[in-house]
C-alpha positions as CSV (number, residue, x, y, z in Angstrom):
1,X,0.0,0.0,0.0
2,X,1.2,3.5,-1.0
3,X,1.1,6.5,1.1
4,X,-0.6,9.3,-0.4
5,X,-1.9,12.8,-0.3
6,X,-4.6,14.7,-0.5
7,X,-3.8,18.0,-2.6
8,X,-6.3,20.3,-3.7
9,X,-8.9,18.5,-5.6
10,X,-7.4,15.1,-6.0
11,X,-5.3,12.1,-3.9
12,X,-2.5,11.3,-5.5
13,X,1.3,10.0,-4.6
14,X,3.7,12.0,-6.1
15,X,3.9,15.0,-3.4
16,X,6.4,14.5,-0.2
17,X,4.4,14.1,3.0
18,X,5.2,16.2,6.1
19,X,4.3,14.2,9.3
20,X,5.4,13.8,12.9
21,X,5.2,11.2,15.6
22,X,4.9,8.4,13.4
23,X,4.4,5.3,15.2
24,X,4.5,1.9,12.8
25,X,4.0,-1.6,14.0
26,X,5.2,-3.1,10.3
27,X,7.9,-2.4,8.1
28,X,8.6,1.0,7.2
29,X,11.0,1.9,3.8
30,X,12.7,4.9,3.1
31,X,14.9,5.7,0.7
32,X,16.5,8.7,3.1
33,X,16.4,9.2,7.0
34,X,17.0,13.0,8.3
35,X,17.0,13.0,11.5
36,X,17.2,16.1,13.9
37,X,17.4,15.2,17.6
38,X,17.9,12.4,19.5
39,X,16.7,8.6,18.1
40,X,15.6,5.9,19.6
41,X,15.6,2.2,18.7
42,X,13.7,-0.4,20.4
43,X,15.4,-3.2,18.6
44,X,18.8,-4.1,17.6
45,X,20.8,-2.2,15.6
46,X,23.8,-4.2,13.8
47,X,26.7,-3.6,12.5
48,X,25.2,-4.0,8.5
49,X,22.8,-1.0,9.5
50,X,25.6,1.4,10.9
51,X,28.2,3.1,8.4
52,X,29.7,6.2,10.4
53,X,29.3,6.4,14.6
54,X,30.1,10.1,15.8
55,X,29.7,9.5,19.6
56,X,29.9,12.0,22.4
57,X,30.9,10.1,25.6
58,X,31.6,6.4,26.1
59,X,31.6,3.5,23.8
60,X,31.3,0.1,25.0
61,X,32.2,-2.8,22.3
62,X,30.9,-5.9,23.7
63,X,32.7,-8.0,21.6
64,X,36.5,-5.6,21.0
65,X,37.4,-3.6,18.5
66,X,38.3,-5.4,15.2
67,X,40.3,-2.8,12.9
68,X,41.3,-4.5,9.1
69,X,44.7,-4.4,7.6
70,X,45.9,-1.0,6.1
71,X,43.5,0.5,8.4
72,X,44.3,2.3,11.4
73,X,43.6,3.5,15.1
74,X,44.5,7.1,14.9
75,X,45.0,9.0,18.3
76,X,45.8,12.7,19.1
77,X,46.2,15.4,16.9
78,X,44.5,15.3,14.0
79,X,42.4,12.9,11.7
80,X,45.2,14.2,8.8
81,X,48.3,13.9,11.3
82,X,47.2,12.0,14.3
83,X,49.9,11.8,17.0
84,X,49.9,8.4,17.4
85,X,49.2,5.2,14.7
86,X,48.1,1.9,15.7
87,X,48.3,-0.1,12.3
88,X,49.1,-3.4,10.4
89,X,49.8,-3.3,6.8
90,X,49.1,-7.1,6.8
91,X,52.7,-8.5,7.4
92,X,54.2,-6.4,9.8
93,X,51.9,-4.4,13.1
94,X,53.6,-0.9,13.9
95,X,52.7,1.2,17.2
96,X,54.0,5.0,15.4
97,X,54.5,7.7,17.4
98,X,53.9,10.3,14.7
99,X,53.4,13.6,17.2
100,X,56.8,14.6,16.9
101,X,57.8,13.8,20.7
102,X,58.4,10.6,22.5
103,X,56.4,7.2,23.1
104,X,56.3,6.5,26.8
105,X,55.0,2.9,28.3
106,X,54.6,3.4,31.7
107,X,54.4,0.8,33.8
108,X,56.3,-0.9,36.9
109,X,57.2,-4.0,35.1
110,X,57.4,-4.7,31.3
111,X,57.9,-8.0,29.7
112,X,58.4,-8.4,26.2
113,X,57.5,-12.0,24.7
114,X,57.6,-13.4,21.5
115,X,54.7,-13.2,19.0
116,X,53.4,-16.7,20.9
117,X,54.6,-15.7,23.8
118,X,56.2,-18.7,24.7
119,X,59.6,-17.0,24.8
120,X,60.8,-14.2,26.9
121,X,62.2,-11.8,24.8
122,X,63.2,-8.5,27.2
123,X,62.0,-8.0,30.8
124,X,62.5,-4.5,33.1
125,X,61.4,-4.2,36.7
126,X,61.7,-0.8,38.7
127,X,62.3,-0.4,42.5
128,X,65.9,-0.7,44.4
129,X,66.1,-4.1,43.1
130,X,65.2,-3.5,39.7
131,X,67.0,-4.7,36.6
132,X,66.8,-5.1,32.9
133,X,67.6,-8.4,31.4
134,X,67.9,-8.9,27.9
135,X,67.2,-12.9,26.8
136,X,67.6,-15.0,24.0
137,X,66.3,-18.5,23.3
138,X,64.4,-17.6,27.0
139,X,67.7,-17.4,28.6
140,X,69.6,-14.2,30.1
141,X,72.4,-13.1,28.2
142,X,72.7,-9.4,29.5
143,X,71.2,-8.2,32.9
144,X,71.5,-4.7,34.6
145,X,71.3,-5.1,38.3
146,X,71.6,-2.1,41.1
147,X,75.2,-2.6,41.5
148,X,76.3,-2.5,37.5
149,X,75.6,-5.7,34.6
150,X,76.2,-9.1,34.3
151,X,76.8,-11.0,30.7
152,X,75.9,-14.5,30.2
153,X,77.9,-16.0,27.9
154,X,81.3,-15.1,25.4
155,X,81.1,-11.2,25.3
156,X,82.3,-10.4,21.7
157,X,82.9,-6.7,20.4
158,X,83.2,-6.2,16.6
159,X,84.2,-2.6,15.5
């Protein structure tokens, strides 16, 4: 069934309607949605009906955040020259600071592993006991400790 209008002295379908508060317990199609104010869904809406999110506030994603290859998570500055890149161009993942200062991880103890983390690849703990160790094939070949470094190992130095 077609909407239509009544215009002068006939009913016809080829004028726009003007309407508010429309309440619909069927299907509803529209070739265009403009909306002014806020909207409310009493359903689900997926991720086929969304295209662009501009959100005020916080955004919960139940399920993570998936981002595709040769797409990235841009943070600071701008959209055109964000600060800092999260990104995989589908062989290698980067982390870019591109701000123009430095890239801090703060934290009290890091631990770098492998890519399946099975191996222990760099380790650095803070404190008056702290130390850096670097490892290789999981075992410590070069350790800072709070009274100077220890190699494991043959030291060799090449010039």
């Amino acid at each position: 069934m077609a909407f239509t209008k009544v215009v002068g002295p006939g009913i016809h379908t080829l004028s726009n309607i003007t309407s508010h508060n429309i309440h619909s317990s069927g299907i509803i199609t529209a070739v265009g949605l403009d909306v002014n104010g806020p909207v409310s869904i009493g359903g689900t809406l997926t991720y086929e009906d969304v295209t662009s999110i501009d959100s005020v506030g916080i955004i919960t994603a139940r399920e993570g955040i998936f981002v595709p290859n040769s797409k990235e998570i841009k943070i600071g500055g701008s959209y055109a020259s964000p600060n800092l890149r999260i990104f995989s161009n589908g062989t290698h993942q980067y982390i870019r600071e591109t701000g123009g200062g430095n890239l801090y991880v703060s934290t009290n103890s890091l631990n770098v592993l492998n890519g399946v983390t099975s191996q222990t690849l760099l380790k650095a703990n803070q404190g008056s006991s702290g130390y850096v160790k670097l490892y290789q094939n999981n075992q410590v070949k070069l350790e800072t400790t709070s009274t100077g470094a220890v190699v494991t190992g043959i030291l060799t130095a090449t010039s």
